[in-house]
N, C-alpha and C positions, 0 to 999 in steps of 0.2 A: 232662121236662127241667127243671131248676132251678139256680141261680144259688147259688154258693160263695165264698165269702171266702175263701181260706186264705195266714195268717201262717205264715213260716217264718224261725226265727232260728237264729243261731250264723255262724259263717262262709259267707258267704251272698254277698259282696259282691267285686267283683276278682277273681274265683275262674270266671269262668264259666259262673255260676249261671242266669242270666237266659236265652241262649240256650240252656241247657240245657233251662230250661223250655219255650220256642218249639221246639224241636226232637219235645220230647215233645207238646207239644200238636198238634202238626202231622200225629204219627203217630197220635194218638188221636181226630184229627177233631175237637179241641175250642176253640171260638173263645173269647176274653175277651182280659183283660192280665196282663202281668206288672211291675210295677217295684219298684226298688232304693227303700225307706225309712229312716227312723232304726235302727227295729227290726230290721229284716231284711229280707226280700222280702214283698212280698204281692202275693197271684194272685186276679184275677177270674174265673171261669169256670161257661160253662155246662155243664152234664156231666148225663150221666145217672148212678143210684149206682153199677151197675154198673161205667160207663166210670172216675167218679171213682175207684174204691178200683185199678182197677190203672193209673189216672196215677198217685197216692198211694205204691201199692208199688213203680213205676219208679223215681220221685223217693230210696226208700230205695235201692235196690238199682243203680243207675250215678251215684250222685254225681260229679261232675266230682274230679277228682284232689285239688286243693288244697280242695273242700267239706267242711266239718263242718255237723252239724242237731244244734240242741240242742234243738228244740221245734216242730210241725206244729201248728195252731190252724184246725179247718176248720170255719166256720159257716154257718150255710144264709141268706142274704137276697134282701129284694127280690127278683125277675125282673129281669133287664136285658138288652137285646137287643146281641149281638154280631153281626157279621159275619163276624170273621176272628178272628186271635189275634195280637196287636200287642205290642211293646217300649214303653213307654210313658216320659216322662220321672220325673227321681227326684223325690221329694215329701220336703220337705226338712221338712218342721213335726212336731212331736211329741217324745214324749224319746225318748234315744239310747242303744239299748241294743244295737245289733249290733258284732259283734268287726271290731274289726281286723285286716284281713289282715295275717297277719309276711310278710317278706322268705323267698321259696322259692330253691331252685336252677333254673339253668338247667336245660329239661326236655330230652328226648330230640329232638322233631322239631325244636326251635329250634340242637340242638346239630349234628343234623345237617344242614337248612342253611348253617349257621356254616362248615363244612367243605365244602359245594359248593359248584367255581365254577361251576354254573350259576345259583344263586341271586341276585338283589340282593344277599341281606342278608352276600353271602360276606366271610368275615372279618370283618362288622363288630361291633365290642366291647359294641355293645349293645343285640344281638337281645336279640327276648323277644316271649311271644304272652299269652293269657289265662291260660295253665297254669302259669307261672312269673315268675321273677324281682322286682322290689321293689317292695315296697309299703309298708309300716309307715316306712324310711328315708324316703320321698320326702311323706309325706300331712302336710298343713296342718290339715284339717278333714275331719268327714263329714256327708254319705255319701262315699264312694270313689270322686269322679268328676274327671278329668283337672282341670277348674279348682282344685280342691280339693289338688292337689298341684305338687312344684316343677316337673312335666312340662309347666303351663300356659303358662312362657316358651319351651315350641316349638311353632310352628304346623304342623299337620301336613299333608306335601303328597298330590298329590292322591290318588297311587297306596296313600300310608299311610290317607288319610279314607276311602277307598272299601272295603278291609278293615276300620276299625275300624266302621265304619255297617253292615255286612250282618252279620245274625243268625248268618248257617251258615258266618261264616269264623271261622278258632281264635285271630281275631286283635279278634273285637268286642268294644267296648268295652275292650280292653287299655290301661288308663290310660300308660302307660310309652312307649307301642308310638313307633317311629321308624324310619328308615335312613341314609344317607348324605347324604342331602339335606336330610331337616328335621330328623334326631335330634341329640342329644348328640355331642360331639366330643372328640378326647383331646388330650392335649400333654405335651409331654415338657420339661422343665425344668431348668437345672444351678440350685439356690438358685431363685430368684425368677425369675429369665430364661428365657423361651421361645428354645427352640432351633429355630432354621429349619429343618425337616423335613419332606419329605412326608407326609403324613397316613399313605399304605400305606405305609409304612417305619418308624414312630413304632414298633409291635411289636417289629419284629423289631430296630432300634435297640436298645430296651430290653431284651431277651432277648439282646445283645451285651453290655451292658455288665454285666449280671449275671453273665456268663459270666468277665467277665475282672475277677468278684470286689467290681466295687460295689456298694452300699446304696442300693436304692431307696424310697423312701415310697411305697407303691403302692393311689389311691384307688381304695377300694371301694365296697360297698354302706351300711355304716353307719359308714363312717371308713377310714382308711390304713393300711395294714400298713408297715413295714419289713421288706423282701426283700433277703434276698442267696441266694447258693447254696451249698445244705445242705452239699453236699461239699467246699466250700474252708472248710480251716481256716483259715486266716487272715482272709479273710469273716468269719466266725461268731464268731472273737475278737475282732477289731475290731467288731463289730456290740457283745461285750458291752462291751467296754471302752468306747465310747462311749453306749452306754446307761447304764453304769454298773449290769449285769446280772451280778454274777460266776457263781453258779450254777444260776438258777433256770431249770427245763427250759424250751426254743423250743418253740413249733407246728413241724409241718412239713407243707406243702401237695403233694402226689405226684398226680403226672400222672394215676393212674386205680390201678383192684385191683389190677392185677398189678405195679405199682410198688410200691402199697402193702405189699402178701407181700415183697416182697425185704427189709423191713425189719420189721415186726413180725409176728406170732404172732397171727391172725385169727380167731376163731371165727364160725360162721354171725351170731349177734345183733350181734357188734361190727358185719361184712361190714354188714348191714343198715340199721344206722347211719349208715356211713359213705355207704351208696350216697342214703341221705334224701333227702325233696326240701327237709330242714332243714341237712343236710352241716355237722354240726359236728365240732367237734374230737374227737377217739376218743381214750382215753388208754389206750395198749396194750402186753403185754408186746414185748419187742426179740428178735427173731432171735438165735440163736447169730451168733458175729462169720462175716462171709462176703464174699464182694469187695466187697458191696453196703454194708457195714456203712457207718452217715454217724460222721462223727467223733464224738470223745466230749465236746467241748466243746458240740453239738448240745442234751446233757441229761446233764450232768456227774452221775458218782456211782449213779445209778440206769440202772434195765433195761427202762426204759419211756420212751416215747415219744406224743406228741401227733400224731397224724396227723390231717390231713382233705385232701378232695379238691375241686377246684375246681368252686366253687359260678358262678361268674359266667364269661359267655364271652370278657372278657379276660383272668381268669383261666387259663382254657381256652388261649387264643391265646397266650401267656406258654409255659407249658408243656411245652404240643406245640412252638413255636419251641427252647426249649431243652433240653427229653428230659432231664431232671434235678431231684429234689426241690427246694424253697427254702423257707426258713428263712420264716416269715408270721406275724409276732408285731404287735401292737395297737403302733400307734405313738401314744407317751403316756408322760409321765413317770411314774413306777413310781409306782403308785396312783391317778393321776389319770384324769378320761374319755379316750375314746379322740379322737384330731385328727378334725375332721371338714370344716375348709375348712384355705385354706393362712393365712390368723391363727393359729389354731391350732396351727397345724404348725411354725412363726418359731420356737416354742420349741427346736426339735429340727433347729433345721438342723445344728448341729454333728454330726450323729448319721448324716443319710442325706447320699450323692454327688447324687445326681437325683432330680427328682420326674416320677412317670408319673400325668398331672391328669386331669379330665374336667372339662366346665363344667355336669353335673347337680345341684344342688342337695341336700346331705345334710341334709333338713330336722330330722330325729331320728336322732342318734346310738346306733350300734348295736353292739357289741362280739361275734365270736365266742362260739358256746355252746361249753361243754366237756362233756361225758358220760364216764360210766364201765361198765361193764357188771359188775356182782358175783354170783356166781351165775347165775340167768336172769332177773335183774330190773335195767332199767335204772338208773340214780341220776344226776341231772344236779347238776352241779358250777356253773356257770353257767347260768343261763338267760338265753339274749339271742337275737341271729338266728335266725331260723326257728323259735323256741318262741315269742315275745315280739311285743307284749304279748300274756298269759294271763288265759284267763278262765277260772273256776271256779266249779262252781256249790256253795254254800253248803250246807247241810244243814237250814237251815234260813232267815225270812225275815230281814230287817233292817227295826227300826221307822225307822230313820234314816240320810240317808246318810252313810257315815263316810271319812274317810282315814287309811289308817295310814303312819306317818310311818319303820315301819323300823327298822334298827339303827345303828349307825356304821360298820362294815366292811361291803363286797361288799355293797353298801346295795340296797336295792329299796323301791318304793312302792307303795299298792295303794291301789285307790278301792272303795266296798263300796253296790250298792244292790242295792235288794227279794232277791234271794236269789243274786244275784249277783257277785263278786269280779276286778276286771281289776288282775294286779300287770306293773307295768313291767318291762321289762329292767334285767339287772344296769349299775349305775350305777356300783359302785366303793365306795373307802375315804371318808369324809369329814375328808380330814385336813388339804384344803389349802382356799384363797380358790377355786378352780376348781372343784373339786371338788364343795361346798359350792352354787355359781352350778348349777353342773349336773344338781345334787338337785333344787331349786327350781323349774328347768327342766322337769325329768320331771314333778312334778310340775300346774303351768301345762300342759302338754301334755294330760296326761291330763284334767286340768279341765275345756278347749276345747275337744279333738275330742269328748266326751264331755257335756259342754255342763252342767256336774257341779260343785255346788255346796254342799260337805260341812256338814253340820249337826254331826256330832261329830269331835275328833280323838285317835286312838290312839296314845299313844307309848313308849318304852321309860321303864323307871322309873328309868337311870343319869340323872342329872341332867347332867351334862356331855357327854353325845353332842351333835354340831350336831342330829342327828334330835329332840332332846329339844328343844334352845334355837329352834331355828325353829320348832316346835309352841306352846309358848310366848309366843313373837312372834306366832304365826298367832292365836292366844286372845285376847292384848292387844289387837289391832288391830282384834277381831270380838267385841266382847262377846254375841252370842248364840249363840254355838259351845260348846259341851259340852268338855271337853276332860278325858282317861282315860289312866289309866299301865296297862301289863302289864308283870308281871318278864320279863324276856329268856329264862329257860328254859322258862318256863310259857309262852310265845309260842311258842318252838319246837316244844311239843309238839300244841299247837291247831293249828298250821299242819298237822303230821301228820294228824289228826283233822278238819281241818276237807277235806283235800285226799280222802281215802277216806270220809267221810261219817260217820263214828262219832258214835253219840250219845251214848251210855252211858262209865260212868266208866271211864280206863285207870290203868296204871301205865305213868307214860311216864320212860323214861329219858334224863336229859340230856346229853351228853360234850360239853363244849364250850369254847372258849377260858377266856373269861371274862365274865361279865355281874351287872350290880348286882344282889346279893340284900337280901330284906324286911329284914335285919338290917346290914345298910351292908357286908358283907362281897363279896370279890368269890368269886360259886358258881361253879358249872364240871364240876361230877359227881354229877348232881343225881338223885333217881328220887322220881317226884310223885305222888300220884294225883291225877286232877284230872280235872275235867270243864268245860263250856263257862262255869260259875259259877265257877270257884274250885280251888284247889290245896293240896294239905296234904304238905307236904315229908316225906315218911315215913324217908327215908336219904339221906344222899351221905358223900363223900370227906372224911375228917378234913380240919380247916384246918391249913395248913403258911402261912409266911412270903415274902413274895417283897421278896428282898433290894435293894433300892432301885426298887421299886414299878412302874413301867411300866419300868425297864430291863430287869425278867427275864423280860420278853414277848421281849425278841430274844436274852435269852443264858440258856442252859438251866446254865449251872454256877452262878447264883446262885440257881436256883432247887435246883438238887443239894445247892449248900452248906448250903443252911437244911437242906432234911433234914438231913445229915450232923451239924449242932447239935443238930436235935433227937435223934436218937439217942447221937452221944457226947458233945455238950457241949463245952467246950474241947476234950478231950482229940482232936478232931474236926482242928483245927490243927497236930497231928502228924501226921495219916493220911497215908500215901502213898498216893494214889487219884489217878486223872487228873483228878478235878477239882480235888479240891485245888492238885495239880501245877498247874492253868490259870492261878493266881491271884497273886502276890506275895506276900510274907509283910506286908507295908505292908496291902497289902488284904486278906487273912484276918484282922487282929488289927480293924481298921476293919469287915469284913461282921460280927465276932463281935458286936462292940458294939452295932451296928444289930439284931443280931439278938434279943440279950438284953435291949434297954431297946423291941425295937419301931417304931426310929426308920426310916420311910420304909420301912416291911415291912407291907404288908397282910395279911392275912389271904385264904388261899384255899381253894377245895376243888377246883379245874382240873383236871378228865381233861388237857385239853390239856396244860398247866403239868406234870403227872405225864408225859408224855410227852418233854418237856426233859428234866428231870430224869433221867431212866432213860439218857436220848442222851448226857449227859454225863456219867454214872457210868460208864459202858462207854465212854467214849473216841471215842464216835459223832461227837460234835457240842456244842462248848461256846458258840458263838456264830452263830447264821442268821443270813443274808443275804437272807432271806425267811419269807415266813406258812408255818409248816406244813413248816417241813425236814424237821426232826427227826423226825417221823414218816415222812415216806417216806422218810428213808435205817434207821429202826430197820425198817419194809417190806422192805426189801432183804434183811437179816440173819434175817427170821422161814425158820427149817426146820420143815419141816410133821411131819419124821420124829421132832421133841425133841414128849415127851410130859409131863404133870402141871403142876402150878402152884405156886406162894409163897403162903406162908402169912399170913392177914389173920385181923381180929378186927371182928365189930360188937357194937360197945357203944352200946345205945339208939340206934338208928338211925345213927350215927357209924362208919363204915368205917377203921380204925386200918390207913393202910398202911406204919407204919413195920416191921414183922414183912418184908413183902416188900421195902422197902427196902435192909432189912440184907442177905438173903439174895441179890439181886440183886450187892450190894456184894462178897460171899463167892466169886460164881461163877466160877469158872476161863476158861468160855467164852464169848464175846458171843453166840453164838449161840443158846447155850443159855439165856441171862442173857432176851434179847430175847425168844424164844419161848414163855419161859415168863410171861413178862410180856404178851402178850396174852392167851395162856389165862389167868392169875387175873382180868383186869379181866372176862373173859367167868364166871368164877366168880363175883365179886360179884355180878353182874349176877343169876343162874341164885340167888346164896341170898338175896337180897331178893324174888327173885320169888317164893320157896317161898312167902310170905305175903300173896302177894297173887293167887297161880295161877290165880283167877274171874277177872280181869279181862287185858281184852284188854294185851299189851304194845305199847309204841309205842317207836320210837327215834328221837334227832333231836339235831342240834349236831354243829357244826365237826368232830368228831372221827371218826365217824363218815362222813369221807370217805376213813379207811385203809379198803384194800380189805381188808387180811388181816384187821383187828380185825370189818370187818362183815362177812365173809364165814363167819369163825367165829361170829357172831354167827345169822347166818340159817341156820347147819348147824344149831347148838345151840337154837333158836328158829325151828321151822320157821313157825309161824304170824303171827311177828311184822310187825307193821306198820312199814315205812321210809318215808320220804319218795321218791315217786318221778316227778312231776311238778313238785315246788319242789326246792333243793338243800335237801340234810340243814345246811349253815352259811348265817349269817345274812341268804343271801337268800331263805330263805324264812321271817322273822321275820313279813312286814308282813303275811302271809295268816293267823298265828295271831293279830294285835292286832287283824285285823281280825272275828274269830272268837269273841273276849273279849266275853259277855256282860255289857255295862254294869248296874252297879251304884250308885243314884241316892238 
């Protein structure tokens, strides 16, 4: 007999872990401890080797639901004499390297108690046992133990202490765990005022007033949604109108699968998704129209839809109370974080009827994840609930620890030690005072529970992102901090490479809005080779003009009109073209000017910006009301039956796409116009690779979240590497800066 140490890290912690191990031990007759540390778990025990290697292989082979292992560490010491096999308390000293639990869904057995009324916990909004519900929203510090979180302001009564203390109940250690008597409680609100209701009626009240078409702000797990009911149009117009949302597609939350099918077109991987114990957003094709169809104001212009299914058991109780989809969008001014008390929420009262409250504590704010399914390979769009925070393990180690500070859009943070990577959830745009407070926040977050104190800082090389100017600040204030720039597409591609483990040099290609290039220009269609030292810009996308500089980030007809200069020059001012058409003749003789001396026109090479462009030559789209229109309505119009491509030219690395511009401009049909313009950008792609065909390809950048452009992408490219644990756009920048071999 002999005495073992063994560490065990990754998701380890709030997960069930611990009585998992008492359970095992119990069957193997083996006495020692187990407890919750910085690192992970570590077990004491006596074992014979025999005994030990099939405790070992149990532990692989029935993890608890919500457990991940990223590393088993078994050492042989000491003799120590056990008696039994004990829970022991958590050992709070050392550094801190175990993940944090995300926020899961409600599991199966909590869901069906929820729905018996034999049970206590019938009906109440916020069952939860070890196997599910919130964690990451509620935790202050770690390790993962109730004080540690906002659950500490309830005291748990007797019947809840007596479950959470015994080993073999599914409810031990449940940080969260409550019921009617000592847990969290709801409230319903008109504005600020609590409305005199009995507590069992607050549900189904609120599943009333949805019904008869108002706007609720409905607290969740990592902030508020604004709910109305999918099927009332006049809901859902009043929803944007006071959002001030004109087209951009809603989430929509559906009772369970078979509500989900009445409305979108499922495949087995999507089905799988949605059922997660992560339940995020699905972004899916729409049903033929059929009685079920939800209006078209739901997700104006397009044939896709947001679905996800209720993650939490008020969710749950909503629902089933009203047997009808609802409208479940991030309540937050467009860009900013998402509300996560009612301060926060002040801003938007003009916006919801009622508020459905809880008095749980949203310590860290959490936004909806979104996913997409292209081919048979996931690609997330957001990472937030239920992915978040992520850790990844590096390819190799870190001499120092680093933070990387991200991009300015769809922002995310990452801290970086010994070979390890934890990036935040999606945080947002950094465009406002809030938003900005927010970033800062995440970061403080991760610092504290993490106990994480960065020696170097990573940041983008545009000099005017906040991501940029508060890395800068962070330098000033800490003269022993290291402080390192990455260009923005060479980030993207590391992130790629650093996330699949690649050592060796790729050709990675960039499509992506816009980001500061080595030469002050703004790049955007980029193809690099590069490796974890360095990049050497082999090709991208001729520079074009973007006619009054950040305006033709939202309107795609001045970025049209520059082409249409460069190609016919004045004579460009006569054309009858819809874009031209879009403009005045006041403003065509004024864009000419700008365009010819330079003035407020940068220079680009933007896949994305070519993307405008093409939307407003066809008549698509001369002005968004959001990120990323223009592409998915040129989505829409792609026919898979239009075959061949427009004709380009590379000259010394320089992609000339004024040849396809013209011919685009010629085409009789948008459909044709559109389809053939995915396929040439996939021909570029395919003839810069000709010369680089050793090396692995890698894709990554904003644009690359068309599903048609990446799905011809992965037919024509079957070995290519995509991002598919970070989003392909720039939330997953902080994991390539963090990736960026320093150079000293």
């Amino acid at each position: 007999m002999n005495t073992y140490r063994i560490t065990i890290k990754g998701t380890v912690q709030g997960v069930g872990f611990r009585p998992f191990i008492y359970q095992l031990a119990v069957r193997y007759s083996l006495n020692g401890t187990v407890l919750n540390g910085t690192q992970g778990v570590e077990i004491i025990l006596n074992a014979a080797p025999e005994s030990l290697q099939r405790f070992l292989q149990s532990i692989e082979e029935e993890l608890p639901p919500l457990a991940s292992v990223e590393t088993v560490e078994t050492t042989k010491i000491a003799f120590r004499e056990f008696r039994d096999f004990q829970i022991i308390s958590t050992d709070e000293a050392g550094e801190r390297t175990v993940r944090i639990p995300p926020d899961v869904s409600i599991c199966k057995a909590c869901e069906t108690e929820l729905f018996d009324p034999n049970d206590r916990r019938y009906g109440y909004p916020f069952i939860t046992c070890t196997h599910c519900g919130v964690r990451y929203s509620i935790i202050y510090d770690l390790p993962y133990d109730r004080k540690n979180t906002s659950m500490k302001f309830f005291e748990m009564c007797d019947r809840c202490e007596k479950e959470y203390s015994s080993p073999l109940d599914r409810r031990y250690h449940a940080q969260p765990i409550g019921c009617y008597q000592c847990g969290p409680t709801l409230e319903l609100k008109i504005k600020n005022e609590k409305l005199e209701i009995d507590d069992n009626k607050i549900v189904e009240t609120a599943s009333q007033l949805l019904s008869e078409g108002k706007i609720l702000a409905v607290k969740g797990v990592g902030g508020y949604h604004l709910m109305c009911d999918a099927t009332n149009e006049a809901a859902v117009k009043t929803l944007r109108e006071r959002k001030h949302r004109p087209t951009k597609p809603f989430a929509v939350m559906v009772k369970d699968m078979e509500m989900a099918k009445w409305f979108a077109r499922i495949d087995t991987a999507e089905e799988k998704l949605l059922r997660s114990k992560e339940r995020p957003i699905v972004l899916l094709k729409t049903q033929p129209a059929t009685r079920y169809s939800l209006p078209t104001s739901v997700a104006p212009n397009i044939a896709k839809i947001g679905l996800f299914l209720p993650y939490t058991p008020l969710h749950l109780l909503l629902l089933n109370k009203l047997d009808r989809p609802l409208v479940a969008t991030s309540a937050n001014i467009t860009d900013e974080p998402i509300c996560t008390d009612m301060d926060s929420l002040e801003k938007l009262n003009g916006v919801y009827d009622y508020v459905l409250d809880h008095d749980r504590k949203i310590v860290n704010g959490c936004d909806d994840s979104v996913v997409m399914v292209v081919g048979d390979q996931q690609v997330i769009l957001r990472r937030a609930r239920g992915y978040a925070p992520a850790s990844i393990k590096l390819p190799f180690r870190l001499k120092q620890n680093r933070l990387a500070m991200g991009a300015n859009q769809k922002s995310t943070v990452a801290i970086g030690f010994e070979d390890t990577a934890i990036l935040s959830p999606h945080i947002g745009d950094l465009d406002s005072i809030g938003s900005v407070e927010y970033y800062k926040k995440n970061i403080e977050t991760l610092e504290r529970i993490y106990d994480f104190t960065p020696e170097v800082i990573v940041h983008d090389k545009h000099p005017y992102y906040e991501s940029t100017k508060y890395a800068k600040q962070l330098f000033t204030l800490h003269s022993s901090l290291f402080i390192h720039e990455v260009q923005h597409h060479y980030a993207h591609i590391l992130g790629v490479m650093a996330e699949k483990g690649i050592e060796d040099r790729v050709l990675g290609v960039a499509f992506d809005g816009t980001g500061y290039g080595n030469d002050g220009n703004l790049w955007g269609g980029e193809f690099l080779v590069c490796d974890y030292e360095g990049f050497e810009r082999v090709a991208h996308l001729d520079y074009f003009k973007l006619l009054g500089g950040a305006k033709a980030i939202k309107e795609p007809r001045r970025v049209a009109l520059s082409l249409l200069f460069d190609l016919y020059g004045e004579e460009a001012l006569k054309l009858d073209t819809p874009t031209v058409n879009a403009f005045s003749s006041t403003e065509l003789k004024t864009y000419f000017i700008a365009w010819q001396k330079g003035l407020n026109a940068p220079l680009s090479s933007s896949a994305g910006r070519l993307f405008d462009a093409v939307a407003s030559l066809r008549d698509v789209c001369h002005v968004m009301s959001f990120e990323g229109e223009s592409g998915m309505l040129l989505e829409e119009l792609y026919d898979e039956t239009v075959k061949g491509a427009y004709s380009f030219e590379i000259k010394k690395g320089r992609i000339d796409i004024l040849p396809m511009i013209k011919e685009i401009v010629g085409e009789k049909e948008t459909a044709v116009a559109v389809s053939k313009f995915f396929h040439t950008l996939v021909e570029m792609v395919a003839a810069v690779y000709e010369d680089h065909d050793d090396l692995p390809l890698v894709l990554s950048g904003g644009v690359f979240q068309n599903s048609v452009l990446l799905d011809l992408m992965l037919k024509r490219f079957p070995d290519v590497y995509i991002p598919t644990l970070i989003p392909p756009n720039d939330g997953g920048i902080a994991l390539g800066q963090l990736a960026s071999r320093l150079k000293r």
